[in-house]
C-alpha positions in Angstrom: 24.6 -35.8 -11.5 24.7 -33.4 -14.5 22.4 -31.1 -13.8 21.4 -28.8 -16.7 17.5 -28.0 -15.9 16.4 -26.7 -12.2 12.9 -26.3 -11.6 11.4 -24.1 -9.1 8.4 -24.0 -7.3 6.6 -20.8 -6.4 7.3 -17.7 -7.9 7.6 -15.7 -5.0 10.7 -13.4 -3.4 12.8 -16.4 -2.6 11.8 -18.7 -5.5 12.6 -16.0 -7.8 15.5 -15.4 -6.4 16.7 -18.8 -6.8 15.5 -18.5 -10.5 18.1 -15.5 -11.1 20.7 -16.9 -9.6 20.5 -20.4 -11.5 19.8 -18.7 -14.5 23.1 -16.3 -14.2 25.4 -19.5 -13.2 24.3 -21.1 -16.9 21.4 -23.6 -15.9 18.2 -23.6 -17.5 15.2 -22.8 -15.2 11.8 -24.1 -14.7 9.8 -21.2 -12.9 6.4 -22.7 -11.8 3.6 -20.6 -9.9 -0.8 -21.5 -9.8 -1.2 -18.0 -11.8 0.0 -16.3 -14.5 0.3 -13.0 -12.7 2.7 -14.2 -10.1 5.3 -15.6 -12.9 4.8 -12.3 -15.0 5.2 -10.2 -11.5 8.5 -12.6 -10.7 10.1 -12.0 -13.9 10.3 -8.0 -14.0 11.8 -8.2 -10.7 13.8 -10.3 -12.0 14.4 -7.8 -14.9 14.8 -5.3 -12.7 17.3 -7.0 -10.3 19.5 -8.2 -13.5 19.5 -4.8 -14.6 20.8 -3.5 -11.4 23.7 -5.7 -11.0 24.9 -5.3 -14.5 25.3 -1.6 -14.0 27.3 -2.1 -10.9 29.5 -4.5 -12.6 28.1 -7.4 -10.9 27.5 -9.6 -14.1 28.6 -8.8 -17.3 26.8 -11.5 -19.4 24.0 -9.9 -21.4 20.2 -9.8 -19.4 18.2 -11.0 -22.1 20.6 -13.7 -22.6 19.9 -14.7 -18.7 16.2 -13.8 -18.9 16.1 -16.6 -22.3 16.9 -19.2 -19.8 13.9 -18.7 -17.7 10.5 -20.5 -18.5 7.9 -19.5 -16.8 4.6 -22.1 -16.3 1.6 -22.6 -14.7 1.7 -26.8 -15.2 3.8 -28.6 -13.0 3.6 -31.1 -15.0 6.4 -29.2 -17.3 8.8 -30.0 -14.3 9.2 -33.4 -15.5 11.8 -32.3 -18.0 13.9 -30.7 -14.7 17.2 -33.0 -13.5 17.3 -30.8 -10.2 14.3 -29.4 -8.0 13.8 -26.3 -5.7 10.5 -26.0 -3.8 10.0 -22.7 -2.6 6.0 -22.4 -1.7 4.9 -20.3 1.5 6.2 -21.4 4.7 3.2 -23.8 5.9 3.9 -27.9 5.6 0.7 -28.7 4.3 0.8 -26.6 1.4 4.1 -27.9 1.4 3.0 -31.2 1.5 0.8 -31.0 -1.3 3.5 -29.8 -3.7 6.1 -32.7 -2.7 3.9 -35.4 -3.0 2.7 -33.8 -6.7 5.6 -33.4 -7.4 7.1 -37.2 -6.5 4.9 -38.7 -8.9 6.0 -36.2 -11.9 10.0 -36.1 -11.3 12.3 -39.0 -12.7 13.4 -41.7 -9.8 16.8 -40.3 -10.2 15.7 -36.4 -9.1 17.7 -34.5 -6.2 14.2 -32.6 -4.7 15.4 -30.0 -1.9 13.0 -27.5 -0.2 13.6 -24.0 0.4 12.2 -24.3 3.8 13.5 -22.4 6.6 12.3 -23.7 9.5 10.3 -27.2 8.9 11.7 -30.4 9.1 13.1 -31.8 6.4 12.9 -35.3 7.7 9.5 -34.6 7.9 9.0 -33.0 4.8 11.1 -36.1 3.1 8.8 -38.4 4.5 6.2 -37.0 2.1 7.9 -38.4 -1.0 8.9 -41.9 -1.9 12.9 -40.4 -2.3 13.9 -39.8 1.4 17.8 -40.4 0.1 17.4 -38.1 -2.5 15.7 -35.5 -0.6 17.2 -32.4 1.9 17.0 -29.0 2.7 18.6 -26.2 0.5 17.4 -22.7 2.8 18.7 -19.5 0.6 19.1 -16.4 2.3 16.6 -13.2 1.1 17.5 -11.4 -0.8 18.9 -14.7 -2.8 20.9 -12.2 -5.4 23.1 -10.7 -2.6 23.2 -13.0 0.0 26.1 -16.1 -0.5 24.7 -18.7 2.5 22.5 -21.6 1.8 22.0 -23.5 4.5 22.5 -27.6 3.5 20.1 -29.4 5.8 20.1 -33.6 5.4 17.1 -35.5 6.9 17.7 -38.5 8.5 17.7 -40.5 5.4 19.9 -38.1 3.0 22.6 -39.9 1.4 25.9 -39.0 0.8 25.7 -39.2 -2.9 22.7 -36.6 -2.4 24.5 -34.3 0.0 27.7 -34.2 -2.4 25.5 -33.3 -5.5 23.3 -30.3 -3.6 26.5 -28.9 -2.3 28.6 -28.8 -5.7 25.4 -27.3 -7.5 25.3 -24.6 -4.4 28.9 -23.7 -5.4 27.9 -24.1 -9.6 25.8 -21.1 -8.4 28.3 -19.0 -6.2 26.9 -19.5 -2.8 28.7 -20.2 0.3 27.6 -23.9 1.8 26.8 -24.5 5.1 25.6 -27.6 7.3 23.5 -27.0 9.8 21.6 -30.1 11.6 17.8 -31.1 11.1 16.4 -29.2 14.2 13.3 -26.6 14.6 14.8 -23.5 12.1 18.1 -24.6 11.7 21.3 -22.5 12.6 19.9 -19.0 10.9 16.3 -19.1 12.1 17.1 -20.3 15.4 19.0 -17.2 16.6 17.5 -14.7 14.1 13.2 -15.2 14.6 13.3 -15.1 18.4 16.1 -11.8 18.2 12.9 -10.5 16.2 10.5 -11.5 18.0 11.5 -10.0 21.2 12.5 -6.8 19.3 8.7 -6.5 18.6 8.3 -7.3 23.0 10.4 -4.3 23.5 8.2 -2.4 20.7 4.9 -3.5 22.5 6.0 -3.3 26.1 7.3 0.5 25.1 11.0 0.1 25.6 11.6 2.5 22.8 10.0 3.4 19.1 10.7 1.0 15.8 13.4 3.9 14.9 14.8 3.8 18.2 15.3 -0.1 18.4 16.6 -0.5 14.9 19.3 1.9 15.1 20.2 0.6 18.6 20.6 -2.5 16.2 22.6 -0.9 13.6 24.6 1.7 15.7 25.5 -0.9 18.4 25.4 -4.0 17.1 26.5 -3.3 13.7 23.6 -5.1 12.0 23.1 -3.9 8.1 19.3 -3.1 8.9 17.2 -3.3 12.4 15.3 -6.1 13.7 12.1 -4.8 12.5 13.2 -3.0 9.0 14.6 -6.2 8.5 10.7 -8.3 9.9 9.2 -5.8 7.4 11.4 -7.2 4.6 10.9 -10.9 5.4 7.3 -10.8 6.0 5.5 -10.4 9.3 3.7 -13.5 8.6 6.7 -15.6 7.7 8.3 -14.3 10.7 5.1 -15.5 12.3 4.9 -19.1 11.0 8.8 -19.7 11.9 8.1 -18.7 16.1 5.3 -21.2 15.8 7.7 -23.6 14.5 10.2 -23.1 16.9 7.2 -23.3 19.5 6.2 -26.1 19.0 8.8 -28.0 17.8 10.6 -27.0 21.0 7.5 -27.0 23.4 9.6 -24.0 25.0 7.4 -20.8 26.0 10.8 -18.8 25.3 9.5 -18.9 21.3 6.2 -17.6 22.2 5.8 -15.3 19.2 5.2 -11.9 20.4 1.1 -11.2 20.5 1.6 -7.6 19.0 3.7 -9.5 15.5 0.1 -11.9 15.8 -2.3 -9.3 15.8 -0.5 -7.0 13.0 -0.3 -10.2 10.4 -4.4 -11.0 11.6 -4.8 -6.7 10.5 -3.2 -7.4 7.1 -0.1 -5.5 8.0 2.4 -8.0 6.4 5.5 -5.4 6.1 7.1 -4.3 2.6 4.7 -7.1 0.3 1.8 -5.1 1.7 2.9 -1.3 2.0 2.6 -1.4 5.9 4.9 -3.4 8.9 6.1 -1.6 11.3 6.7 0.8 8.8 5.1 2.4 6.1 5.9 1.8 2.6 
């Protein structure tokens, strides 16, 4: 397909994201959100990421000419004019739901749709549009600027045709594709949410403090940040909503999610989005 016009849904950290890179690589983007605020918050970090990587030499094209390719909107509705589609709403399939099956009755027969899901089946979530073939699972890595994986996931009814065309457009934007199979969190979240969760275990159960564990992590293990520095950054209730996934989509008490990481998300301490985790910001 030639794909010229991506549209994204949600405006958040990874949806933005998305938006920046397809914007640098030369598409045109589509940025939708329910409220204004959330676009107009989504495109100064954007701003501000842009303006980062230009003065470390990362891009060299001009950041109001990549900003000029970004449209922000409010009607999803304007996502009709878009050849390619990202959803990237909040990690729960039926507000998930809701968006693909908008969406299906807006988009052109011919439109690729992938969700930026990172944990929920895309079969399943497939099954909410009339365009199975043409759906499939396109899971960018946080922060989306820096990181070059995207994770290709096919549902049982992805075609070929599809799976060529979301692969070529993840190279068009300088990421690194990998398939991993339709199962509960895929290759990434599969090993990474329940290394997490049981790093908040050893925090509850008093093995050692967040500072301790983390640099046990970093020192040791040679991980970039610790387990719960890196928690903080994702979102304690994303990292929530994924161990229910694997739960019960695995019926294996192994992904219990820890009860400490369920009663900080009920107190409101969400990590970095909310100036409190397991640190505070």
């Amino acid at each position: 397909m030639d794909i010229k016009t991506i549209g994204i849904v949600g405006a958040g950290t990874m949806g933005s994201g998305i938006a920046q890179v397809a914007a640098a690589s030369g598409f045109s983007v589509l940025l939708n959100d329910i409220d204004q605020s959330y676009l107009d918050r989504a495109l100064k970090g954007i701003d501000k990421s842009l303006a980062k990587l230009i003065e470390k030499g990362k891009i060299t094209e001009d950041k109001a000419a990549i900003l000029s390719r970004i449209k922000p909107t409010i009607n999803l509705d304007d996502l009709k004019a878009a050849d390619f589609v990202v959803e990237a709403v909040f990690e729960d399939f039926d507000v998930k739901k809701k968006v693909l099956t908008a969406l299906d009755k807006i988009l052109a027969p011919e439109v690729i749709f992938t969700s930026n899901t990172s944990s929920i089946s895309i079969t399943r979530l497939a099954a909410q549009t009339g365009r199975s073939a043409q759906f499939m699972g396109m899971h960018f890595m946080n922060p989306v600027p820096l990181m070059a994986l995207v994770e290709l996931v096919r549902g049982l009814a992805t075609s070929e045709e599809t799976f060529a065309s979301v692969k070529a457009l993840t190279e068009k934007m300088g990421k690194v594709p990998v398939e991993a199979n339709d199962f509960p969190g895929f290759i990434a979240n599969r090993i990474l949410m329940p290394m997490i969760n049981e790093a908040v275990y050893a925090l509850m159960e008093g093995v050692g403090t967040a500072e301790a564990i983390d640099t046990v992590m970093k020192l040791g293990m040679n991980h970039p940040m610790g387990p719960l520095t890196l928690a903080d950054l994702i979102g304690l209730d994303v990292c929530l909503s994924i161990m229910e996934v694997l739960h019960d989509g695995f019926k294996d008490p192994k992904y219990r999610p820890c009860p400490l990481l369920r009663k900080m998300v009920d107190a409101g301490y969400l990590g970095r989005k909310s100036g409190r985790g397991f640190y505070s910001y």
